[in-house]
FIGUDREN-762144 format. One line per 4 residues: for each residue x, y, z of C-alpha. Coordinates in nm, 3 decimals, always signed. Layout:
! residues N
X:Y:Z; ...
This chain:
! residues 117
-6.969:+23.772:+10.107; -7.146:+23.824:+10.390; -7.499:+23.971:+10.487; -7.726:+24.084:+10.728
-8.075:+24.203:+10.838; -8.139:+24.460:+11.103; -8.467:+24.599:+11.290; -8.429:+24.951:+11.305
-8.721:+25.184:+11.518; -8.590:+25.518:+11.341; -8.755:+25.733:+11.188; -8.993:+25.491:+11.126
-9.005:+25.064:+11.221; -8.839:+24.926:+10.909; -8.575:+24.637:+10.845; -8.218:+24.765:+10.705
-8.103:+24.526:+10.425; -7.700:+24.514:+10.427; -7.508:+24.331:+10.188; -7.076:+24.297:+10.151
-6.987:+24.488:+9.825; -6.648:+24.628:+9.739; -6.534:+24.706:+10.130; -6.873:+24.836:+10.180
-7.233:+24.734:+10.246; -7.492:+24.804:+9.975; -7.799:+24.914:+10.174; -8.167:+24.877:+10.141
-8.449:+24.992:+10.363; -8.723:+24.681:+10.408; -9.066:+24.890:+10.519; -9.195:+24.514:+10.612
-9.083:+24.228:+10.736; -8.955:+23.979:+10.453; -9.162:+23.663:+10.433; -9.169:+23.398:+10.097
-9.317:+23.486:+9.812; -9.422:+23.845:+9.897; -9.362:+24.146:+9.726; -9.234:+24.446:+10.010
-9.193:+24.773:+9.942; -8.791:+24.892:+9.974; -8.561:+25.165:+9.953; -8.237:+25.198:+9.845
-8.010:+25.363:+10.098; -7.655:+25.480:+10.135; -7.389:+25.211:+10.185; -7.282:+25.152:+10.521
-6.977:+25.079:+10.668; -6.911:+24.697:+10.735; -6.893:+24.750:+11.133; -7.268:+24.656:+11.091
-7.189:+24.345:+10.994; -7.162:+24.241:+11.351; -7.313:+24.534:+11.546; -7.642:+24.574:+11.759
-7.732:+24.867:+11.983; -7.804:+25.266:+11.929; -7.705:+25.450:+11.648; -7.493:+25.763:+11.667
-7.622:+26.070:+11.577; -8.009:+25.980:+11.812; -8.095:+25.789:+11.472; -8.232:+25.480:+11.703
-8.142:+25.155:+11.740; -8.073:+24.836:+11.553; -8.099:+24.483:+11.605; -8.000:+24.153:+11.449
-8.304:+23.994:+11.260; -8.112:+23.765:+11.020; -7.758:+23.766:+10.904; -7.555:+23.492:+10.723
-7.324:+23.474:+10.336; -7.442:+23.545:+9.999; -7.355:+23.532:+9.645; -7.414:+23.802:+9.437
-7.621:+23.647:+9.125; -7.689:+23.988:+8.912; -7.599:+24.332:+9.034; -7.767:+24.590:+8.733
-7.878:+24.957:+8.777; -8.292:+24.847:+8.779; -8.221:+24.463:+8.937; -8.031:+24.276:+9.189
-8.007:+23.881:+9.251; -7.862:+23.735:+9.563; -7.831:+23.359:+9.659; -7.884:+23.386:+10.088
-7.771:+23.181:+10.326; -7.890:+23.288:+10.660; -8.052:+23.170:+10.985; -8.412:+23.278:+10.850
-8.348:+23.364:+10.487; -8.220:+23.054:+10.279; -8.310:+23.143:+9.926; -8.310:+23.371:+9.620
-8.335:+23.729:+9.668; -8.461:+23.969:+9.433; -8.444:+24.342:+9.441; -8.619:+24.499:+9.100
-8.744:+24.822:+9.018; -9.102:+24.821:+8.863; -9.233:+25.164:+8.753; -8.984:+25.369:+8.921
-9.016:+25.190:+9.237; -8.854:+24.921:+9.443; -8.953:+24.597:+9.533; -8.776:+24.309:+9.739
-8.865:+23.972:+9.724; -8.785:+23.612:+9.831; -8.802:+23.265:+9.765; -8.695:+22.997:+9.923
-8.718:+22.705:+10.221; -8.633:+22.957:+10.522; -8.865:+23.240:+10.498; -8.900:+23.443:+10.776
-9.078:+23.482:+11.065
């Protein structure tokens, strides 16, 4: 499976989080930039379709743009309705990937050698 992570300036500066899932990508909006060992605030989001994969530039609809920050494979570790686990193997992120909800909210965070940057 395949991943990737994309600056986005709309409607806000945020960081969409796309991951390969059943001929879709499972979304998640980032509201800061991932770094080790740091709890950031995130979103879920609708899935996208996988032409993001490989796509930079403006977004139909006047929604912005987008641009590659990090992109590489994964393995999907845990995938329940409150937590998901991914094993990352990107340029930047090389690591363990959490998504959890805590209180009703969302929270990424990694681990691992490659953290951003």
């Amino acid at each position: 499976m395949r991943f990737v992570v994309l600056t986005h300036d709309w409607p806000a500066h945020h960081w969409d989080f796309l991951v390969e899932a059943q001929g879709a990508l499972r979304a998640w909006r980032l509201l800061a930039e991932p770094f080790a060992d740091v709890d950031i605030p995130v979103e879920p989001n609708f899935d996208h379709r996988l032409f993001y994969l490989d796509y930079e530039g403006p977004v139909s609809g006047g929604r912005g743009t987008v641009s590659r920050w990090d992109a590489g494979t994964c393995d999907w570790l845990l995938d329940a309705e409150d937590r998901v686990e991914l094993a990352l193997q990107g340029a930047k992120l090389k690591g363990h990937a959490l998504f959890r909800r805590e209180a009703g909210a969302w929270v990424f965070r990694f681990t691992g050698p490659g953290a951003a940057g």
